[in-house]
PDB file of N, CA, C and O in Angstrom:
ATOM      1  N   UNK A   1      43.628  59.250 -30.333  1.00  0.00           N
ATOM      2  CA  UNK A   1      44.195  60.107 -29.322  1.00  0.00           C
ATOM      3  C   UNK A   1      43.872  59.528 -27.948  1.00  0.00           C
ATOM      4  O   UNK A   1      42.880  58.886 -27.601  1.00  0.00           O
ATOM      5  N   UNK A   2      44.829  59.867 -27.320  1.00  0.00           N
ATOM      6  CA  UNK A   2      44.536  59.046 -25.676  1.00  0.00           C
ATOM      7  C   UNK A   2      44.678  60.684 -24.668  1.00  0.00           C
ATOM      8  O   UNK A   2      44.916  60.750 -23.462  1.00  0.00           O
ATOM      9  N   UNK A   3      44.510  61.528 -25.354  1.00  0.00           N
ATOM     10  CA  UNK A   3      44.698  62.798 -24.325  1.00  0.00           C
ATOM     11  C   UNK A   3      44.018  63.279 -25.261  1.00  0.00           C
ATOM     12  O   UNK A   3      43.685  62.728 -26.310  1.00  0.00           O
ATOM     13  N   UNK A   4      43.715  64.719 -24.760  1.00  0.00           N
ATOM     14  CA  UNK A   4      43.011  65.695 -25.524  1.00  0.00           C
ATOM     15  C   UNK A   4      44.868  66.966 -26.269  1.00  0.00           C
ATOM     16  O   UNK A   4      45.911  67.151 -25.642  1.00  0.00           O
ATOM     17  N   UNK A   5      44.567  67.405 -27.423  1.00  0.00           N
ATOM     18  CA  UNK A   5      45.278  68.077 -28.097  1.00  0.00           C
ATOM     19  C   UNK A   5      45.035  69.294 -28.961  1.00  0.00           C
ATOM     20  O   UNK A   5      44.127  69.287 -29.792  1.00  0.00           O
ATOM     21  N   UNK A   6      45.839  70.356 -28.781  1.00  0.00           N
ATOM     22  CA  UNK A   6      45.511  71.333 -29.535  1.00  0.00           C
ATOM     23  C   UNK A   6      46.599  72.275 -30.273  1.00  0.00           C
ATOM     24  O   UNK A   6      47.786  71.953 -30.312  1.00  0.00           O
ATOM     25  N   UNK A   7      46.162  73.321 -30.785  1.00  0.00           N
ATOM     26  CA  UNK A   7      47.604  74.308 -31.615  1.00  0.00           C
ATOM     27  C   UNK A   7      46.846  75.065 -32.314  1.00  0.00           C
ATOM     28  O   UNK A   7      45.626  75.215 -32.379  1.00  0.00           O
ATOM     29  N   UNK A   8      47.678  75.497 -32.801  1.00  0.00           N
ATOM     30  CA  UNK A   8      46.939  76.549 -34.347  1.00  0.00           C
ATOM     31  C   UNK A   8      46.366  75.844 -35.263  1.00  0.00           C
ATOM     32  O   UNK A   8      46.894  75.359 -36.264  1.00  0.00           O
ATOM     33  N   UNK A   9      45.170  75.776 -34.893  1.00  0.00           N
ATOM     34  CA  UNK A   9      44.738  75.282 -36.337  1.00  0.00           C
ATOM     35  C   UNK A   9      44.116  73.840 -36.278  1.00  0.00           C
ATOM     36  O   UNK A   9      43.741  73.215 -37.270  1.00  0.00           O
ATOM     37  N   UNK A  10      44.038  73.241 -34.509  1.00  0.00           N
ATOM     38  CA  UNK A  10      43.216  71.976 -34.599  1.00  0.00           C
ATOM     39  C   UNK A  10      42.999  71.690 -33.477  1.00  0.00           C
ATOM     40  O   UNK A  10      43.690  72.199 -32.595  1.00  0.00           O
ATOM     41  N   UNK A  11      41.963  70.780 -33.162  1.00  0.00           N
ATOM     42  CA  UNK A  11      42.182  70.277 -31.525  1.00  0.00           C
ATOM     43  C   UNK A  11      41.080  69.237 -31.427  1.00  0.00           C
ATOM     44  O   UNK A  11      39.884  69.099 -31.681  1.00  0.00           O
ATOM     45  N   UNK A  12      42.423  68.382 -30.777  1.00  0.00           N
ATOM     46  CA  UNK A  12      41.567  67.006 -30.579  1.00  0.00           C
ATOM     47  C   UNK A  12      40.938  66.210 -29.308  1.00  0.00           C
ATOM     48  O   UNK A  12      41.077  66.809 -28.242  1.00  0.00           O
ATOM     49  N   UNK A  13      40.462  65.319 -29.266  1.00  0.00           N
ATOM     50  CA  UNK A  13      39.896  65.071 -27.732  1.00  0.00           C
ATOM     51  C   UNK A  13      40.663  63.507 -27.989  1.00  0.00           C
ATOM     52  O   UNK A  13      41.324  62.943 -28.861  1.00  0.00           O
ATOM     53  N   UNK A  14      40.048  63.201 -26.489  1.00  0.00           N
ATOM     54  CA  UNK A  14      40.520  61.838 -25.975  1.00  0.00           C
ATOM     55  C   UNK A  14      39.631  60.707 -27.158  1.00  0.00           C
ATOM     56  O   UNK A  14      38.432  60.921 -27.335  1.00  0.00           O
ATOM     57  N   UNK A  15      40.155  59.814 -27.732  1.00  0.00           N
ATOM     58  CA  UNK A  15      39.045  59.002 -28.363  1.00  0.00           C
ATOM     59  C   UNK A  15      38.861  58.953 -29.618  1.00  0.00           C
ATOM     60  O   UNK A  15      38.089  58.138 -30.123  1.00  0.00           O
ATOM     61  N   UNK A  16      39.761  60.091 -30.516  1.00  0.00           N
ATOM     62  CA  UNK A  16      39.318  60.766 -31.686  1.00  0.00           C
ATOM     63  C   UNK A  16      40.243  60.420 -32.646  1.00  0.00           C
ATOM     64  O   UNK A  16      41.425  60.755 -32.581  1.00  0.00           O
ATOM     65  N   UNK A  17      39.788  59.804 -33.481  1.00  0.00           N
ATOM     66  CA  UNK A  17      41.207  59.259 -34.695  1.00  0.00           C
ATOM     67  C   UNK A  17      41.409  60.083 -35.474  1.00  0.00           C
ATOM     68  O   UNK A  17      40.508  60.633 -36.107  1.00  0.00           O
ATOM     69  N   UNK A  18      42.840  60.387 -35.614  1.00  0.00           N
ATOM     70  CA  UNK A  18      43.364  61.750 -36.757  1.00  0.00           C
ATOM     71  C   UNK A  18      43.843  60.997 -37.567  1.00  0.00           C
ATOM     72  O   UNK A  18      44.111  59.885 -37.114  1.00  0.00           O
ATOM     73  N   UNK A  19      44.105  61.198 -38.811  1.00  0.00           N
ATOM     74  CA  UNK A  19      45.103  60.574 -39.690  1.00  0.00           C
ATOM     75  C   UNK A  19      46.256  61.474 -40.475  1.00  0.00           C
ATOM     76  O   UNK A  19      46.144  62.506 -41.136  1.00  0.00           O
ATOM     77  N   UNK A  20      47.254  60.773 -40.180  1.00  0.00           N
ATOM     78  CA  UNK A  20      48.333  61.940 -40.065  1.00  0.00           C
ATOM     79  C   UNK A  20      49.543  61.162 -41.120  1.00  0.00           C
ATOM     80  O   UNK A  20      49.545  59.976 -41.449  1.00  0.00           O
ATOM     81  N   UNK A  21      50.502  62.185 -41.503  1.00  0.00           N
ATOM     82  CA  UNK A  21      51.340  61.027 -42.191  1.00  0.00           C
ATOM     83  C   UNK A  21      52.384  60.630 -41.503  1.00  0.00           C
ATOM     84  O   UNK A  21      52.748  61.173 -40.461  1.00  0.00           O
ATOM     85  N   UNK A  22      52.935  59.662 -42.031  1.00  0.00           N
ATOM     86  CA  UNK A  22      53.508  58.898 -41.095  1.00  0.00           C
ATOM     87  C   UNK A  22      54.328  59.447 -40.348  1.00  0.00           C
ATOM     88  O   UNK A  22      54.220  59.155 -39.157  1.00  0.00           O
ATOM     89  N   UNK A  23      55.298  60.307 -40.698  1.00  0.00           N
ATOM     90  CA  UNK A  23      56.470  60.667 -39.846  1.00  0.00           C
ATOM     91  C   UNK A  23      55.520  61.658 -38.348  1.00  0.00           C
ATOM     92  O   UNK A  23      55.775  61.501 -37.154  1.00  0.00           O
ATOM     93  N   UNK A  24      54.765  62.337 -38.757  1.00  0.00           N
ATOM     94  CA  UNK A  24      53.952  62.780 -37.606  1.00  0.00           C
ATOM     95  C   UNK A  24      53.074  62.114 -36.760  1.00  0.00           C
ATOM     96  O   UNK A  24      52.876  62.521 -35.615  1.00  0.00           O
ATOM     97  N   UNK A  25      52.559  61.179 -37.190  1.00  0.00           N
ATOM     98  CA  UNK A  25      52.051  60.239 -36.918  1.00  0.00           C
ATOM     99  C   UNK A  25      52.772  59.328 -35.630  1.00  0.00           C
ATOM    100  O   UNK A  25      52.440  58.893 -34.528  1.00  0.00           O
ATOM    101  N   UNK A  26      53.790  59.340 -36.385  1.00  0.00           N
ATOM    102  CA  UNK A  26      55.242  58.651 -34.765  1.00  0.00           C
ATOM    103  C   UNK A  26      55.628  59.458 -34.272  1.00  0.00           C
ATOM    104  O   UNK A  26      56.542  59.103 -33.527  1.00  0.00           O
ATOM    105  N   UNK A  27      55.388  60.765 -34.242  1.00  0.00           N
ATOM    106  CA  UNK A  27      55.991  61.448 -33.296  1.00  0.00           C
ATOM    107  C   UNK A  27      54.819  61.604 -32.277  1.00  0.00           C
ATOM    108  O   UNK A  27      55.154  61.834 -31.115  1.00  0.00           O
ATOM    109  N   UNK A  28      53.508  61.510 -32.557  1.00  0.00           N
ATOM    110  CA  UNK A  28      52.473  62.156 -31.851  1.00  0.00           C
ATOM    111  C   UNK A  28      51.847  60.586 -30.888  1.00  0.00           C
ATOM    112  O   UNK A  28      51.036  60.557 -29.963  1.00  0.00           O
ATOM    113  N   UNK A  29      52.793  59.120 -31.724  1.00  0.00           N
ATOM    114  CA  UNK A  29      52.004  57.856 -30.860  1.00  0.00           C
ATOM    115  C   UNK A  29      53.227  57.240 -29.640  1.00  0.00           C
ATOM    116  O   UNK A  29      53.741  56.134 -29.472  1.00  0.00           O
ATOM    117  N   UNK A  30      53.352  58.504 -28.973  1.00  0.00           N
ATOM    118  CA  UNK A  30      54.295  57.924 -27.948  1.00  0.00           C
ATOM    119  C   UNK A  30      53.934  57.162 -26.650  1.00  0.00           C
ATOM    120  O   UNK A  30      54.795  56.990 -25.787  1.00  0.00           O
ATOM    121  N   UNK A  31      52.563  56.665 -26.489  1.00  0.00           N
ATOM    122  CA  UNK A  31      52.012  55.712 -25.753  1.00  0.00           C
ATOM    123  C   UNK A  31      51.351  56.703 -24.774  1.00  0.00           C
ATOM    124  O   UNK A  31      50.548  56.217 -23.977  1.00  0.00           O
ATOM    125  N   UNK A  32      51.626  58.275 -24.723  1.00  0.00           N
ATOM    126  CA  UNK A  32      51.191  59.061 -23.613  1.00  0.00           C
ATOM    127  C   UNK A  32      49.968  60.000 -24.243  1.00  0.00           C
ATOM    128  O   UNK A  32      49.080  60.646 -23.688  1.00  0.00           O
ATOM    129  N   UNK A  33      50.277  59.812 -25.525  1.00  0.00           N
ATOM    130  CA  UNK A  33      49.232  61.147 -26.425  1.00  0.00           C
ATOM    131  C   UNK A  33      48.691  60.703 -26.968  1.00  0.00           C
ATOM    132  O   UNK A  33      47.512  61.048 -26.892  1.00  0.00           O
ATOM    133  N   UNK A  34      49.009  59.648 -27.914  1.00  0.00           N
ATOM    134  CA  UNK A  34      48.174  58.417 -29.002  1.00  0.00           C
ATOM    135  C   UNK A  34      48.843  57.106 -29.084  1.00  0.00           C
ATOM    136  O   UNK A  34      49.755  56.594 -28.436  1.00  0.00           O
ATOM    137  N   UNK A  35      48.004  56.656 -30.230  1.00  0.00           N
ATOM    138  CA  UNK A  35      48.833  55.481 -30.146  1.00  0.00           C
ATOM    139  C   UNK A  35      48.878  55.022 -31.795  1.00  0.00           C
ATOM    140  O   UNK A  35      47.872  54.972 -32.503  1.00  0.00           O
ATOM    141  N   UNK A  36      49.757  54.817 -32.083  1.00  0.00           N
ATOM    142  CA  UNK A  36      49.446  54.486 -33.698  1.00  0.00           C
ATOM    143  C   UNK A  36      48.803  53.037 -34.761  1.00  0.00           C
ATOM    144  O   UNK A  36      49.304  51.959 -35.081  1.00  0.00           O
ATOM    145  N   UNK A  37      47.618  53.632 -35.021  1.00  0.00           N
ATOM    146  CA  UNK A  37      46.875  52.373 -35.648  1.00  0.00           C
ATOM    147  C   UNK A  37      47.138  52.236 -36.887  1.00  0.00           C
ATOM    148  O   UNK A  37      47.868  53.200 -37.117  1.00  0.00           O
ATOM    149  N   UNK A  38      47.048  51.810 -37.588  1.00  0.00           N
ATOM    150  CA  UNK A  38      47.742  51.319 -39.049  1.00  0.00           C
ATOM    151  C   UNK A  38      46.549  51.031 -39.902  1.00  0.00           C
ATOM    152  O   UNK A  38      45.686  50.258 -39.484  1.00  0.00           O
ATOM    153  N   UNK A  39      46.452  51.568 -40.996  1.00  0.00           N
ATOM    154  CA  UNK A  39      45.124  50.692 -41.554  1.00  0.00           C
ATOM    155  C   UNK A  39      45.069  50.289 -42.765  1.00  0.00           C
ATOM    156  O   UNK A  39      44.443  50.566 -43.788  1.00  0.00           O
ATOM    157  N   UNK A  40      46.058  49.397 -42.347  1.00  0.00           N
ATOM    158  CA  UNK A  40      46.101  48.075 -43.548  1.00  0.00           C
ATOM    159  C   UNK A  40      44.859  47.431 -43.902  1.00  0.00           C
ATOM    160  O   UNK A  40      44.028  47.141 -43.041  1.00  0.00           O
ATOM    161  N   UNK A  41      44.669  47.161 -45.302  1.00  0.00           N
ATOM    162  CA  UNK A  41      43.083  46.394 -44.863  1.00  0.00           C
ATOM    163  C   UNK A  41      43.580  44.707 -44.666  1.00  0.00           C
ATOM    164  O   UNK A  41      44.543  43.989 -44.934  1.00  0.00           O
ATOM    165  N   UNK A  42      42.221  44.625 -44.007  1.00  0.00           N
ATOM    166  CA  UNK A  42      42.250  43.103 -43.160  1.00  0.00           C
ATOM    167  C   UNK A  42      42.666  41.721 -44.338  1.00  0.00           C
ATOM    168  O   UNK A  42      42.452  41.732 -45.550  1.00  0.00           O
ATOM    169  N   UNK A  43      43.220  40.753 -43.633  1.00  0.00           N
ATOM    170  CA  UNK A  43      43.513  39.724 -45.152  1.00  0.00           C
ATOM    171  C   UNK A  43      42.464  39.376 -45.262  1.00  0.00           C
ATOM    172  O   UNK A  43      41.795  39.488 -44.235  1.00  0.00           O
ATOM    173  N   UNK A  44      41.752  38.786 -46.495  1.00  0.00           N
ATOM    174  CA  UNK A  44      40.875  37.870 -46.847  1.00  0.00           C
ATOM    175  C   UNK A  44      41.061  36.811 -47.408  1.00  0.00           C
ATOM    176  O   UNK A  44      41.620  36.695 -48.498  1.00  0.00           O
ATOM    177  N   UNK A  45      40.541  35.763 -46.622  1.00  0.00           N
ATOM    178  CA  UNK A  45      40.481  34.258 -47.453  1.00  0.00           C
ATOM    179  C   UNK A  45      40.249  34.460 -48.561  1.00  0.00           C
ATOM    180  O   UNK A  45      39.507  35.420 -48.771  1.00  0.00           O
ATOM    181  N   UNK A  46      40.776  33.647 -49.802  1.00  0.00           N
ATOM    182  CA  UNK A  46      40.358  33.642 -51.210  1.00  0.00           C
ATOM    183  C   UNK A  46      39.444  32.765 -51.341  1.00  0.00           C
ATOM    184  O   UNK A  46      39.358  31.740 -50.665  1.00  0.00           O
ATOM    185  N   UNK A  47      38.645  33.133 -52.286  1.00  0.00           N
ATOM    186  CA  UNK A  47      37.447  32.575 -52.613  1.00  0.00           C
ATOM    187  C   UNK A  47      37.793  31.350 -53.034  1.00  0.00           C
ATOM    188  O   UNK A  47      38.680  31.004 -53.813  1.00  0.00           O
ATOM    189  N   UNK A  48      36.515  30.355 -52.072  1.00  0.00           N
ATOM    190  CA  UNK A  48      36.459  29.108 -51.886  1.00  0.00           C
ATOM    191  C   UNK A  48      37.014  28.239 -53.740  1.00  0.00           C
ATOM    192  O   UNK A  48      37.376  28.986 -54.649  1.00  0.00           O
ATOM    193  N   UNK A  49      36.983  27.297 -53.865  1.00  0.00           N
ATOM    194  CA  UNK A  49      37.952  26.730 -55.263  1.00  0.00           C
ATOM    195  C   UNK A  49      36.477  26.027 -55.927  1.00  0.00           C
ATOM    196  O   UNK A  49      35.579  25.484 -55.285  1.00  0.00           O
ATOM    197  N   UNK A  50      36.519  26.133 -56.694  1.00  0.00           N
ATOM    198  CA  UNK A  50      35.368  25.536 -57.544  1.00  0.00           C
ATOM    199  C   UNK A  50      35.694  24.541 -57.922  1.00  0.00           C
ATOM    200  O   UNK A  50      36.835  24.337 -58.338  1.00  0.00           O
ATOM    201  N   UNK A  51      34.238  23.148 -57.846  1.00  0.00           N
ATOM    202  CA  UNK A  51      34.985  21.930 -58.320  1.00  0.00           C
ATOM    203  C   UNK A  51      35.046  21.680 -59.660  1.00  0.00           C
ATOM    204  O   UNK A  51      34.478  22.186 -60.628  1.00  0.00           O
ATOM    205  N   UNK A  52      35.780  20.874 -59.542  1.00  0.00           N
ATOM    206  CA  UNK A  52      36.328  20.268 -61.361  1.00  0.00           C
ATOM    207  C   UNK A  52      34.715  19.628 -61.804  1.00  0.00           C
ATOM    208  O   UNK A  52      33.975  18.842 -61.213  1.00  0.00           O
ATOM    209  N   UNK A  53      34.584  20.312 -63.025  1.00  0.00           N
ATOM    210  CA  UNK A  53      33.254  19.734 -64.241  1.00  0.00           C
ATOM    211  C   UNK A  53      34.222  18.566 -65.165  1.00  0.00           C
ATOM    212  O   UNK A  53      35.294  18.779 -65.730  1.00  0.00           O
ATOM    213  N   UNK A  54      33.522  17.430 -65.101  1.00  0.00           N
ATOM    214  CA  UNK A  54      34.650  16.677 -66.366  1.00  0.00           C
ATOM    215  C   UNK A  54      33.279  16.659 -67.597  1.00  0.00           C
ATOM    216  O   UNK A  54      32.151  17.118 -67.414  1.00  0.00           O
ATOM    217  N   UNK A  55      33.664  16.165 -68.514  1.00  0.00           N
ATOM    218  CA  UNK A  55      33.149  15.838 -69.933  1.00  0.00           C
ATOM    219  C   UNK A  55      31.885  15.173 -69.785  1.00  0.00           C
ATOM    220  O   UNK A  55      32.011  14.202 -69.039  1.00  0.00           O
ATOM    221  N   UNK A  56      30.313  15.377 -70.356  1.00  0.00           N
ATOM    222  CA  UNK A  56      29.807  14.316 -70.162  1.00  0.00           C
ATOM    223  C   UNK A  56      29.813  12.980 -71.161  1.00  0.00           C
ATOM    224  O   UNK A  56      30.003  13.152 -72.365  1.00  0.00           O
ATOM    225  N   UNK A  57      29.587  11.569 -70.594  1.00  0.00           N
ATOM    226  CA  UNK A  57      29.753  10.996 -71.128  1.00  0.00           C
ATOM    227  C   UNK A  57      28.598  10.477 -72.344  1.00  0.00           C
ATOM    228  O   UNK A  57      27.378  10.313 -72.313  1.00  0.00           O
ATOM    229  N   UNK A  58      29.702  10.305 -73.469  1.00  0.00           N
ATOM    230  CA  UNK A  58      28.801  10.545 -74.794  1.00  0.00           C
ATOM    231  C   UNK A  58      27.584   9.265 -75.075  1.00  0.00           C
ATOM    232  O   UNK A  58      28.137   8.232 -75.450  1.00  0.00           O
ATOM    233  N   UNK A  59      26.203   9.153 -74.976  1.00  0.00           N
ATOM    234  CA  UNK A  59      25.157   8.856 -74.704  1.00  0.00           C
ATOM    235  C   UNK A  59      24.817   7.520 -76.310  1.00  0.00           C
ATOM    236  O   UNK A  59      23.867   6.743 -76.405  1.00  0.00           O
ATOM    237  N   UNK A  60      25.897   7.703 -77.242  1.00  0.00           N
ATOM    238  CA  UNK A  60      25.705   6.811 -78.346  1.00  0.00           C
ATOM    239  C   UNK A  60      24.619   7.553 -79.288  1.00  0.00           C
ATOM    240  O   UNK A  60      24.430   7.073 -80.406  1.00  0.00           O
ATOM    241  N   UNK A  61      24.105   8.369 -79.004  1.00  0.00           N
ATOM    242  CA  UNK A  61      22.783   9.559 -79.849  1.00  0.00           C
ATOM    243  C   UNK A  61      23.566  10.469 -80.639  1.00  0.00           C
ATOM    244  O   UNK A  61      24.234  11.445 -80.298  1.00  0.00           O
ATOM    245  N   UNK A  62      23.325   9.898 -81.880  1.00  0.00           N
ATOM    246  CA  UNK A  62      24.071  11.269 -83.277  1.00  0.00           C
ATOM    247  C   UNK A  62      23.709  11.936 -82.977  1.00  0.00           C
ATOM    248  O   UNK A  62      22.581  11.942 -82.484  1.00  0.00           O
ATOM    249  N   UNK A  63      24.595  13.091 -83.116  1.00  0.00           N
ATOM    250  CA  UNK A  63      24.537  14.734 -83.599  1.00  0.00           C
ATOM    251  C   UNK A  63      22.935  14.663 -84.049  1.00  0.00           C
ATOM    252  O   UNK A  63      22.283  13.731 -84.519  1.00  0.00           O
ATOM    253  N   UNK A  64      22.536  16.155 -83.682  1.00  0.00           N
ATOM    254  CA  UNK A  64      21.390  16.545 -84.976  1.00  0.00           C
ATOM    255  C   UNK A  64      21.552  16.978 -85.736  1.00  0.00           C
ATOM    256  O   UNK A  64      22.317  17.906 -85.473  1.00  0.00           O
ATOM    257  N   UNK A  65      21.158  16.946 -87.398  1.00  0.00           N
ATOM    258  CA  UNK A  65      21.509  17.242 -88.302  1.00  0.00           C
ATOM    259  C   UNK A  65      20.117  18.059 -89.124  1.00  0.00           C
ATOM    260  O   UNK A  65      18.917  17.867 -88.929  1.00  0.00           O
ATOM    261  N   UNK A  66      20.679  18.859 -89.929  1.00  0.00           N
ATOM    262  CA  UNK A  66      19.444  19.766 -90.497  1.00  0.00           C
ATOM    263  C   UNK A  66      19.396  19.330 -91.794  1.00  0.00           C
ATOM    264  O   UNK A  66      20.513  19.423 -92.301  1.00  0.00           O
ATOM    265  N   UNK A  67      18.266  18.732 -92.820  1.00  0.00           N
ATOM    266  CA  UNK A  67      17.928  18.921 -93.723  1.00  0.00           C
ATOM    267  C   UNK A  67      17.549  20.049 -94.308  1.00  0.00           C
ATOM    268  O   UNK A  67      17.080  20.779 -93.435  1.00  0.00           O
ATOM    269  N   UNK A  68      17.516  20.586 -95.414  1.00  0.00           N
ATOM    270  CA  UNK A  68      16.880  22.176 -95.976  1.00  0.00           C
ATOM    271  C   UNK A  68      16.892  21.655 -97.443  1.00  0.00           C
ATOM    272  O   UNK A  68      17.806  21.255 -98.164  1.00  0.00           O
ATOM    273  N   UNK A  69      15.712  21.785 -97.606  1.00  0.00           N
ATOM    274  CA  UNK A  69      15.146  22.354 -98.956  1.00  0.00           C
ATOM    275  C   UNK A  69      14.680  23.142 -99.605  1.00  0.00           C
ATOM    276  O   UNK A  69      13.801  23.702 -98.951  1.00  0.00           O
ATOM    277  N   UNK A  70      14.793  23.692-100.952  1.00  0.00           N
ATOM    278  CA  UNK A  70      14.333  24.918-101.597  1.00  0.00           C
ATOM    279  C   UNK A  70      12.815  24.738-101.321  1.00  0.00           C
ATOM    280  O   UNK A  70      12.012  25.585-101.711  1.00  0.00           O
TER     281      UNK A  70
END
């Protein structure tokens, strides 16, 4: 609000954010009474890219293998 406002049933001061729906909302932000803020939320960068893991390279060392006996 950029003025102070009132009626049946509310009253606002200079400074004071109402949230209204839209069609009232434009009638009440005529640059003299309010002004209309929007509150989209803000964009966010997408999360940074993770680098590529490749394969490690295979070391020539067999598998381990399990013996078992009764």
């Amino acid at each position: 609000m950029l003025t102070s406002g009132s009626g049946r049933g509310f009253a606002w001061a200079p400074g004071e954010v109402v949230d209204l729906p839209g069609a009232e909302a434009a009638q009440w932000a005529d640059g003299v009474r309010a002004e209309l803020v929007r509150d989209e939320q803000p964009e966010t960068p997408e999360a940074a890219a993770r680098p590529e893991r490749t394969a490690r390279k295979q070391t020539g060392r067999r598998p381990r293998t399990e013996t078992r006996t009764k």
